[in-house]
PLY file of the C-alpha trace (Angstrom):
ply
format ascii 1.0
element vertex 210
property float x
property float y
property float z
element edge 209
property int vertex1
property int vertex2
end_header
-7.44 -23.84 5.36
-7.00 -27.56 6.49
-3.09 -26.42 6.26
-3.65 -24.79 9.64
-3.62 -27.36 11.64
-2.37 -25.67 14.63
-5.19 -23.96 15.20
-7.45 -26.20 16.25
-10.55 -28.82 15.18
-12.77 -27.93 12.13
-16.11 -26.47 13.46
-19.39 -25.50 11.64
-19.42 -21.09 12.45
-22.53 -19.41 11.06
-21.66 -16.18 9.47
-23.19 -13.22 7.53
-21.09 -12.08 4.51
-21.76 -8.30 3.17
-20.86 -7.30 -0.18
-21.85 -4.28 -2.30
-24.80 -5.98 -3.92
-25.44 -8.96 -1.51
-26.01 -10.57 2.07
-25.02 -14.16 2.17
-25.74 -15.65 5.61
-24.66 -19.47 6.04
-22.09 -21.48 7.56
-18.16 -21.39 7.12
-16.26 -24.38 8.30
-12.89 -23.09 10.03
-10.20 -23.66 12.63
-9.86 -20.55 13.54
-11.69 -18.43 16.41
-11.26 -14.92 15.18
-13.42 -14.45 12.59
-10.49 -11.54 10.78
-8.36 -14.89 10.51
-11.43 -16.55 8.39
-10.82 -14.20 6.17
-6.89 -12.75 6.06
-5.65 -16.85 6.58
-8.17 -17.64 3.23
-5.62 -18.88 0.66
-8.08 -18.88 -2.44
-10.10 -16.60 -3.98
-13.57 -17.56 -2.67
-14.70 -19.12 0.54
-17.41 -21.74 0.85
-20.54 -20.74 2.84
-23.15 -23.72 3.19
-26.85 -23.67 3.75
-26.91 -20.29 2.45
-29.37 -17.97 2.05
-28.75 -15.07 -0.38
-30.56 -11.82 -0.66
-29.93 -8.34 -2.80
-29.52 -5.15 -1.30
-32.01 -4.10 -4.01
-34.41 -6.38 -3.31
-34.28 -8.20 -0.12
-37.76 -9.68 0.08
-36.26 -12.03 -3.05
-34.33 -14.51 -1.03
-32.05 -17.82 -2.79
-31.58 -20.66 -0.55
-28.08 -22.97 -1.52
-26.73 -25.67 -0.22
-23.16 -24.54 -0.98
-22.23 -21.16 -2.54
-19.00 -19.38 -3.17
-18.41 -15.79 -2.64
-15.35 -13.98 -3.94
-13.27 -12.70 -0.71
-12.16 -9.96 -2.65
-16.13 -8.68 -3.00
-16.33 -8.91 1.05
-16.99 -5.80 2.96
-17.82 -6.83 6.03
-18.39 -10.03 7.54
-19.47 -11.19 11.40
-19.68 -14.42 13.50
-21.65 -14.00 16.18
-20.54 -17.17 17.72
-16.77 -16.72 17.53
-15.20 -15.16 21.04
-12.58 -13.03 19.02
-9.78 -14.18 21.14
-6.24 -14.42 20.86
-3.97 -17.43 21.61
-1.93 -16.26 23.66
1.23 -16.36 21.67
-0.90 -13.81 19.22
-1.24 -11.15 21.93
0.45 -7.62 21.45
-0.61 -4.77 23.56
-3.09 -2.41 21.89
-5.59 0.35 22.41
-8.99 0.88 21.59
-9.66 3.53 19.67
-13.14 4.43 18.16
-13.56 4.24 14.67
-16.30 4.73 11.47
-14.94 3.73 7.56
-16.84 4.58 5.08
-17.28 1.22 3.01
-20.04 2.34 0.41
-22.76 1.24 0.42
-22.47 0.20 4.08
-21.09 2.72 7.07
-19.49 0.62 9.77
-18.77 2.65 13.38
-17.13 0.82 15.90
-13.71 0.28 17.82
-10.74 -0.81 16.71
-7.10 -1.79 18.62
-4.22 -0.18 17.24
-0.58 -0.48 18.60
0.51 2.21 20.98
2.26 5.37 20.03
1.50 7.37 16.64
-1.85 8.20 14.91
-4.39 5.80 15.09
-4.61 6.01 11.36
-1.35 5.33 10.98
-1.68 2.43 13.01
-4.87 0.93 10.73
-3.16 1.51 7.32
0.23 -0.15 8.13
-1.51 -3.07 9.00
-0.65 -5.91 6.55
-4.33 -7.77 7.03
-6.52 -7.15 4.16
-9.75 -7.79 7.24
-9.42 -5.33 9.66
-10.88 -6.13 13.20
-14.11 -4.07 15.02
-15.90 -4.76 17.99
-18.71 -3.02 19.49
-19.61 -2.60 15.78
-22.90 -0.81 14.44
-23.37 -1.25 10.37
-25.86 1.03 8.85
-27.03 2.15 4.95
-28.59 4.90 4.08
-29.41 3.36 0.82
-30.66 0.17 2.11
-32.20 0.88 5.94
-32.55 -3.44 6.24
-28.87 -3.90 6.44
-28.78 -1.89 9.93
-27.43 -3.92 12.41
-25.06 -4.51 15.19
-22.41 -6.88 16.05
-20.35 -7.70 18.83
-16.64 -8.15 16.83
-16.66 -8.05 12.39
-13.79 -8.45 9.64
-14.11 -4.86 7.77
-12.34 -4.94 4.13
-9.63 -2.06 4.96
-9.39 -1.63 0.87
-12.89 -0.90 0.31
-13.29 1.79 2.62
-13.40 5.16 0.99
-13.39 7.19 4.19
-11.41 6.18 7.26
-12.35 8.38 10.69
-10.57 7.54 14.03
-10.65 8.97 17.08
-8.00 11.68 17.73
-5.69 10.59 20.36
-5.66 14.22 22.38
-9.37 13.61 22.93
-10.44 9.83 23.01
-13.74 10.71 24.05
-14.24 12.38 21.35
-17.72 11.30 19.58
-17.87 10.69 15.92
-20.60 12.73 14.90
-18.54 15.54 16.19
-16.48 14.74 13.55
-19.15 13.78 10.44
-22.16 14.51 11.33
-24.81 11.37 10.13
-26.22 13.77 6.99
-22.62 14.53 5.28
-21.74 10.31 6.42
-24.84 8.94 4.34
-24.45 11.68 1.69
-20.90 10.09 1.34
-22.09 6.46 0.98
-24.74 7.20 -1.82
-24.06 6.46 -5.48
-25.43 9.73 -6.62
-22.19 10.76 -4.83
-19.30 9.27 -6.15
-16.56 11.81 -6.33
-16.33 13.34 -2.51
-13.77 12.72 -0.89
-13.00 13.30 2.54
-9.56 15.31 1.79
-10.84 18.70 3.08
-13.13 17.23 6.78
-12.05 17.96 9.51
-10.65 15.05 12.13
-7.92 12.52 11.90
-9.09 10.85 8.51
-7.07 9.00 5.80
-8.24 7.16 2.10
-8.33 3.59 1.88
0 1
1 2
2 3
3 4
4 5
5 6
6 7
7 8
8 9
9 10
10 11
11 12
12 13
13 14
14 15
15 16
16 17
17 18
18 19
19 20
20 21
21 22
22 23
23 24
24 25
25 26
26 27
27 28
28 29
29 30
30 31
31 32
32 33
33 34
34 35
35 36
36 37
37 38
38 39
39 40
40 41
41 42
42 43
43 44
44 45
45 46
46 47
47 48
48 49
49 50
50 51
51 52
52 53
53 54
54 55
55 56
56 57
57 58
58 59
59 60
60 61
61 62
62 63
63 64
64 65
65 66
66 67
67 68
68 69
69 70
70 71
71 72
72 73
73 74
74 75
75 76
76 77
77 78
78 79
79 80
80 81
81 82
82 83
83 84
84 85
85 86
86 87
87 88
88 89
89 90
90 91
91 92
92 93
93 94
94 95
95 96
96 97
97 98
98 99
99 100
100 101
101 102
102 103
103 104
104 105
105 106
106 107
107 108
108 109
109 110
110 111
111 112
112 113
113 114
114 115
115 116
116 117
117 118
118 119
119 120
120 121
121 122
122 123
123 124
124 125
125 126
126 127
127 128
128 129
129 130
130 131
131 132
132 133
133 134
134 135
135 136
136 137
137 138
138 139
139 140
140 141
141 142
142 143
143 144
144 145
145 146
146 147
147 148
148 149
149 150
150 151
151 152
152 153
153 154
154 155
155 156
156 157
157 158
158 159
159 160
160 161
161 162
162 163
163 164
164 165
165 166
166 167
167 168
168 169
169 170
170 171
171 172
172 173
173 174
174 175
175 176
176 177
177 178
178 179
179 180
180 181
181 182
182 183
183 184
184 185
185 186
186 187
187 188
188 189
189 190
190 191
191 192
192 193
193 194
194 195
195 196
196 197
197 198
198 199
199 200
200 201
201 202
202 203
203 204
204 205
205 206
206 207
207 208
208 209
């Protein structure tokens, strides 16, 4: 990412990387002040994290400390930076709306808001996005299968792709609360291996695959 050099000075941002099977927390070295662009601006296959500590879902009183580990962006479901503001230059600012969100990104459930450009569906707004790291704020991860990962976040980079079930707001009634929509029973039931072939085709709400 040195390429970038428009964007700034190198800085030391501490970060905690989700995947399926891991939590990496550490420190990424970046230009950039979004932490989405850490991720979608990434032109090789793994980023660094340094001073690392690792820990499995499946066990996460069996921690690894690193110096320097790499972690396959692809693998990434969600990632945060609490120190990173989340703003745009402002030659990168379009008008958007907020719009409250939840994607289903087994094993993790993310529920948060998300800016999408005016006019249309709100879904239609998240999957013609070209960014692989789609931008939350206000953001609230939770697992049914593994209650330690619950936590919350001001602003994370959710892997669009990896989300299985995709549930906005509808526009007609932005008030509207989620668990209207999918209530927190059918939402975990959803996330949990033993569960692999629903689909949210025939829920109700504005919903769409990833």
């Amino acid at each position: 990412m040195d390429s970038f050099s428009g964007f700034g000075t190198v800085s030391d941002v501490e970060v905690d990387v989700v995947t399926d099977a891991y939590q990496i927390s550490g420190t990424i070295q970046t230009r950039f002040s979004r932490v989405t662009d850490i991720l979608n601006q990434q032109a090789g296959t793994h980023v660094t994290i340094t001073r690392a500590t690792i820990s499995e879902h499946a066990d996460p009183t069996a921690t690894v400390a690193a110096s320097s580990t790499l972690v396959a962006v692809s693998a990434i479901l969600v990632m945060s930076a609490p120190a990173l503001t989340g703003g745009n230059g402002s030659e990168m600012r379009i008008a958007k709306r907020p719009v409250r969100a939840q994607f289903g990104v087994p094993p993790l459930r993310v529920t948060g808001t998300v800016h999408v450009t005016p006019g249309g569906r709100p879904s239609d707004g998240v999957m013609n996005m070209t960014d692989r790291f789609l931008a939350m704020t206000d953001a609230t991860i939770s697992s049914g299968l593994y209650p330690d990962l619950q936590r919350t976040a001001p602003a994370v980079a959710v892997a669009r792709d990896h989300a299985q079930i995709l549930l906005m707001s509808d526009d007609d009634r932005p008030d509207e609360l989620l668990a209207d929509v999918l209530d927190e029973r059918t939402a975990e039931g959803w996330l949990r291996a033993d569960h692999p072939t629903d689909h949210p085709g025939d829920q109700p709400g504005d919903q769409s695959g990833g």
